[in-house]
N, C-alpha and C positions, 0 to 999 in steps of 0.2 A: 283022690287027694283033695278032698273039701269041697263045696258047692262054690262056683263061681263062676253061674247064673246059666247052665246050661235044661232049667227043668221047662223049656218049651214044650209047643205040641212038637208033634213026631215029624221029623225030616227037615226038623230046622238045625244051622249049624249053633254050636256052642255060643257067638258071638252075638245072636237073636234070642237066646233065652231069655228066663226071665230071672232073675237071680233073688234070692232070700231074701234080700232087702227090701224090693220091690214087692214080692209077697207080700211079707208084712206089714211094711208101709199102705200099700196098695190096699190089701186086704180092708186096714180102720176106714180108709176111705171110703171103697165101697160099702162097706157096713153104714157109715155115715151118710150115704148119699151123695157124696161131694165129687165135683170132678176131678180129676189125674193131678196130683200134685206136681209141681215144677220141677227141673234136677235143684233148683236151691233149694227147694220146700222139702225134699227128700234127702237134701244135705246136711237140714238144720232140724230136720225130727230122726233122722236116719239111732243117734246114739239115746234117743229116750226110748226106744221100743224095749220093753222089756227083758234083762238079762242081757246089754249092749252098753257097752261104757265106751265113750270116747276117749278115743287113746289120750294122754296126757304121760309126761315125764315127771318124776318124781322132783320134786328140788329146780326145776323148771322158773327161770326168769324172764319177766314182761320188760325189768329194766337192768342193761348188765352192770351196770356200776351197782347195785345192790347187792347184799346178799341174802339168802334165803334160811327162814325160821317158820316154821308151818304154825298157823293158829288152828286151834283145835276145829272138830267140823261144827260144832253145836257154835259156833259165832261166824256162818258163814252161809248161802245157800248155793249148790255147784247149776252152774247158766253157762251158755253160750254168748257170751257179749262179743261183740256186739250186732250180731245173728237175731237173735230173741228180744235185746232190750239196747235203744240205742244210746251210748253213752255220750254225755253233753256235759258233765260237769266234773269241777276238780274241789273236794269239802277241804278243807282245812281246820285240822282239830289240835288242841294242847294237851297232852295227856294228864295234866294236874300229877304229874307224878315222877319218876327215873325213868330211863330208858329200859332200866332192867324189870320194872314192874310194869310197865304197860307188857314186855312178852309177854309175864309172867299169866298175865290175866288174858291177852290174847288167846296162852294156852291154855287156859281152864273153859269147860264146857258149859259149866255154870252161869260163868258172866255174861253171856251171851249179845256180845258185841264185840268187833273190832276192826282195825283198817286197814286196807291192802299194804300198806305201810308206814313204816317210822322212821324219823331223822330224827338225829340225836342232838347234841348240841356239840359235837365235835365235825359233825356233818356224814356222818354214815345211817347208809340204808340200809333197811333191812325191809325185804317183802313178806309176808306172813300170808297175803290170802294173793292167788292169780287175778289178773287183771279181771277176765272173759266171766269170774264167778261174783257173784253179789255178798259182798262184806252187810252184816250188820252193824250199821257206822252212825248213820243220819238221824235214826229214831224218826222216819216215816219211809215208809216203803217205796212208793214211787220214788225219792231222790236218792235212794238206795240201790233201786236198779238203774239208776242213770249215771252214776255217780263213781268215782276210785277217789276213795277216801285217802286223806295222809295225817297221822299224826307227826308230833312234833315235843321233844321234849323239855317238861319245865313247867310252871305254873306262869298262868293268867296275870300275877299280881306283879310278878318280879321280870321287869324287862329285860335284866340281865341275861336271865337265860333265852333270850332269842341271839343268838350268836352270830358274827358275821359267817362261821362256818357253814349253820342253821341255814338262813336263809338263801345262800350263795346255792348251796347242796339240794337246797328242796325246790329251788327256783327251777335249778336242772331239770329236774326228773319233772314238775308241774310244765316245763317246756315238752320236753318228751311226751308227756301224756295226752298235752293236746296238738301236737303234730300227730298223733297215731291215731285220735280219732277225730280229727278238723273240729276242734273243737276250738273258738276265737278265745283270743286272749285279752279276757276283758272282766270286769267286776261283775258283770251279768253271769258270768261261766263259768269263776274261781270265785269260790266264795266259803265265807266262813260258816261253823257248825250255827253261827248264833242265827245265820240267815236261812236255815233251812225251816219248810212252815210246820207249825208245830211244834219245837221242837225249844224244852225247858234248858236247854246250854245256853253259855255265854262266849265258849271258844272260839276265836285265837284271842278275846279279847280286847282291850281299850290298848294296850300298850305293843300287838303286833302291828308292825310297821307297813300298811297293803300299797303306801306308792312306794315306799323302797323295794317291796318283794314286786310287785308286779312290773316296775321298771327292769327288776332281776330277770324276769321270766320274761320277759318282751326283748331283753339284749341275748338270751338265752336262744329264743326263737331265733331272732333275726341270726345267731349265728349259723343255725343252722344244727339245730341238734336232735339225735336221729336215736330212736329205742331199739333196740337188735332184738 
């Protein structure tokens, strides 16, 4: 009934084997030289050994007030966050566009960009890429792996469209995101696409409001608000 981990030498019990995982894992090691990997080290390589997928559910939420729309994989790269890559920051992007065209381009393989998620200007979430995976958001790679991107609907120019729903909703969820990975809530930590280095944006913008949103996100914190 399947291996699970009884291929020791002879006259050990089941509970002393060494099981498939360890093999393999075990195995690169030795190949490489290296010494015994840790049980975290073999937690956090165990699903890259080739033909081993980490379990994951399909439609699966990091925040539950959102709902779920899958971005295509070609705007997305699948990581273990934050295992692999430690997360430390919160991007805030404008989509220059509808709510219903940032999915639209989310879902196409081509554009090859997009953000763990979107608020709209009614204040609904939608998640498209899991937290733990690396969204192509930032346009430079290191703040890409560090980083849960949010768009936000409506153009740069017209202030209107930042809605008191807008920022109430996103303040949420930027609260949530840094209680779950202690990330301080502060201009150093949430910041806009225009401050990422490198990087030719201008989003959120002259006319996104950052002491009203992050007075948001800071009464958000202190309430006490928790990602399921």
């Amino acid at each position: 009934m399947g291996n699970n981990g009884s291929a020791g030498s002879p006259g050990k019990s089941p509970g002393h084997g060494i099981s498939r995982r360890t093999l393999l894992i075990g195995g690169g090691v030795a190949a490489a030289g290296t010494a015994a990997l840790s049980v975290d080290e073999v937690r956090r390589l165990w699903w890259r050994v080739p033909g081993v997928e980490k379990p994951r559910k399909e439609g699966e939420l990091d925040y539950t007030p959102a709902r779920w729309i899958a971005a295509s994989e070609g705007n997305w790269r699948r990581a273990d966050r934050p295992d692999d890559y430690g997360v430390d920051r919160v991007i805030i992007h404008v989509t220059q566009g509808s709510y219903a065209s940032a999915v639209q381009v989310f879902q196409d393989p081509a554009h090859q960009a997009a953000t763990h998620y979107i608020v709209g200007q009614n204040g609904r979430v939608t998640q498209m890429i899991r937290e733990l995976d690396v969204a192509y958001h930032a346009g430079n790679r290191s703040f890409n792996e560090r980083s849960v991107g949010i768009e936000h609907e409506g153009f740069v120019d017209r202030p209107q469209d930042f809605t008191a729903q807008m920022y109430e909703s996103s303040a949420r969820l930027t609260a949530a995101i840094c209680e779950r990975y202690g990330i301080p809530v502060d201009r150093e930590h949430v910041i806009g696409h225009v401050e990422v280095p490198g990087t030719d944006h201008t989003d959120p913008g002259p006319h996104w409001d950052w002491p009203r949103y992050m007075k948001l996100v800071r009464a958000a914190s202190t309430a006490g608000v928790r990602a399921s």
